[in-house]
NULUMGU-62710 format. One record per residue (C-alpha): residue in three letters; residue number from 1; z, y, x. Coordinates in steps of 0.25 Angstrom, whole numbers. Layout:
> r/k/pz/py/px
> ala/NUM/Z/Y/X
...
***
This chain:
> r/k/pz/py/px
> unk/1/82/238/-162
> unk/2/91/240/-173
> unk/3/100/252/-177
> unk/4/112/245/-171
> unk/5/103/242/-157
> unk/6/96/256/-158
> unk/7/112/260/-156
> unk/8/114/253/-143
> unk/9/105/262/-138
> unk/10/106/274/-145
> unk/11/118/284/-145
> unk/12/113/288/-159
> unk/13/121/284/-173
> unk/14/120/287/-188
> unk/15/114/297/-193
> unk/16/107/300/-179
> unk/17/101/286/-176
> unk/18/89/287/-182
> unk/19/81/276/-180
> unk/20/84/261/-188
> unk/21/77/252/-178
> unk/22/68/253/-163
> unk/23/62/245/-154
> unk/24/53/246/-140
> unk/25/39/239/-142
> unk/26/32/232/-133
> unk/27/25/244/-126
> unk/28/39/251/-125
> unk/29/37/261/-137
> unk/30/51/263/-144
> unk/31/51/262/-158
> unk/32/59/266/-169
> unk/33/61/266/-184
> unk/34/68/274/-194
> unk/35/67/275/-209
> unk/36/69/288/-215
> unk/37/79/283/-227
> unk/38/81/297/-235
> unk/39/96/300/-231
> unk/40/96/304/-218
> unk/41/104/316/-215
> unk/42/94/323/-208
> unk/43/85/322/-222
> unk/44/97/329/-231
> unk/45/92/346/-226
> unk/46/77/340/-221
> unk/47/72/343/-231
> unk/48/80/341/-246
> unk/49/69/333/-256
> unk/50/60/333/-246
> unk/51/66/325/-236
> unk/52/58/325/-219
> unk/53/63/319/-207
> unk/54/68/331/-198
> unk/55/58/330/-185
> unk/56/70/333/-176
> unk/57/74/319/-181
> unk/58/62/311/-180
> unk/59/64/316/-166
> unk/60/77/310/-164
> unk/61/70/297/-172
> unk/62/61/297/-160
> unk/63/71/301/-149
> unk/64/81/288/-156
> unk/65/69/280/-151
> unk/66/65/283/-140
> unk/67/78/278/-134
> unk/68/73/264/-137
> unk/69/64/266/-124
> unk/70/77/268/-116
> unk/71/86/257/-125
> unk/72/89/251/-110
> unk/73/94/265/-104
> unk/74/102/269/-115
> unk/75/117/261/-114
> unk/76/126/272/-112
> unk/77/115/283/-112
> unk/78/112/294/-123
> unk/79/98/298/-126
> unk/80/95/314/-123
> unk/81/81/320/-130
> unk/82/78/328/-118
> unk/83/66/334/-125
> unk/84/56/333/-138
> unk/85/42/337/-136
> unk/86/30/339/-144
> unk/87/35/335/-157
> unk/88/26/334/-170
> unk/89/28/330/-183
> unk/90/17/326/-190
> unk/91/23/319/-202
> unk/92/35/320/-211
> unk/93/44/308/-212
> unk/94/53/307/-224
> unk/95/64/297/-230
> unk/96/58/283/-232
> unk/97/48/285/-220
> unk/98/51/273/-208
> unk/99/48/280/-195
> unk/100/43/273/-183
> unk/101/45/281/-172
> unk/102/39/278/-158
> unk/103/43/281/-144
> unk/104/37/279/-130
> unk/105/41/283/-117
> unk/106/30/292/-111
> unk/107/38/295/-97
> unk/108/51/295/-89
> unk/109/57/304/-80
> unk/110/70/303/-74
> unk/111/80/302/-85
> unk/112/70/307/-96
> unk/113/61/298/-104
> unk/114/49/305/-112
> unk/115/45/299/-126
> unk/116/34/300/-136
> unk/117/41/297/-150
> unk/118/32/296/-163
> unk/119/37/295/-177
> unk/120/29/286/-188
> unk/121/29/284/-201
> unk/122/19/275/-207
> unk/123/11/278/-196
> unk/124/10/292/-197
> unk/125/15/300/-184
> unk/126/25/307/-190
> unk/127/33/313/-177
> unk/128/29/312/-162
> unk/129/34/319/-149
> unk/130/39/319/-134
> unk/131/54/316/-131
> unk/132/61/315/-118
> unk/133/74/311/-116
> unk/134/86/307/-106
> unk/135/95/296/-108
> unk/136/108/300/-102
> unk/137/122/295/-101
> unk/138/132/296/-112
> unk/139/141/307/-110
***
């Protein structure tokens, strides 16, 4: 997916779409990609000369693709973070980087689904954490 398909699916526009492109494997693993450019407005105060991606916004990195596991359910629906469990940041991920961030669904229950999301770069395990979430009708 594109940006302009990721916002068929997504409620989220500039400057909080935060991922370029996505797509679902063959295993049903979402995946997303986002290159840090240097510009972003959550950089200006994080920190000044010595720029870091916030981790409450590789979270919602993560969060913007786990909604490619639920791309079918999501016409007229809004994504809700119901929780974000056992977060670690390992690595620091800074302006030039490319992220790959990887989602899989572990379990459903109801109207929840729980997710596993990783963030890479170059390999290196940079974020990685439980998220659940409700997909519900717009209001």
């Amino acid at each position: 997916m594109n940006k302009r398909e990721i916002k068929e699916i997504l409620p989220h526009r500039e400057p909080m779409l935060l991922i370029d492109s996505a797509y679902l494997d063959e295993n049903g693993t979402a995946h997303g990609i986002y290159t840090v450019k240097g510009d972003e407005w959550f950089l200006q105060g994080h920190f000044p000369g010595n720029p870091i991606v916030p981790g409450v916004i590789q979270c919602e990195m993560a969060g913007q693709t786990c909604c490619v596991l639920f791309a079918d359910k999501m016409k007229g629906k809004t994504p809700l973070f119901t929780g974000i469990n056992k977060v670690k940041f390992r690595n620091k991920i800074r302006p030039g980087d490319k992220i790959e961030l990887v989602c899989t669904l572990t379990r459903q229950v109801g109207a929840f689904s729980f997710v596993e999301g990783k963030a890479f770069v170059d390999g290196r395990l940079c974020m990685s954490g439980e998220f659940s979430f409700a997909v519900v009708d717009e209001a």
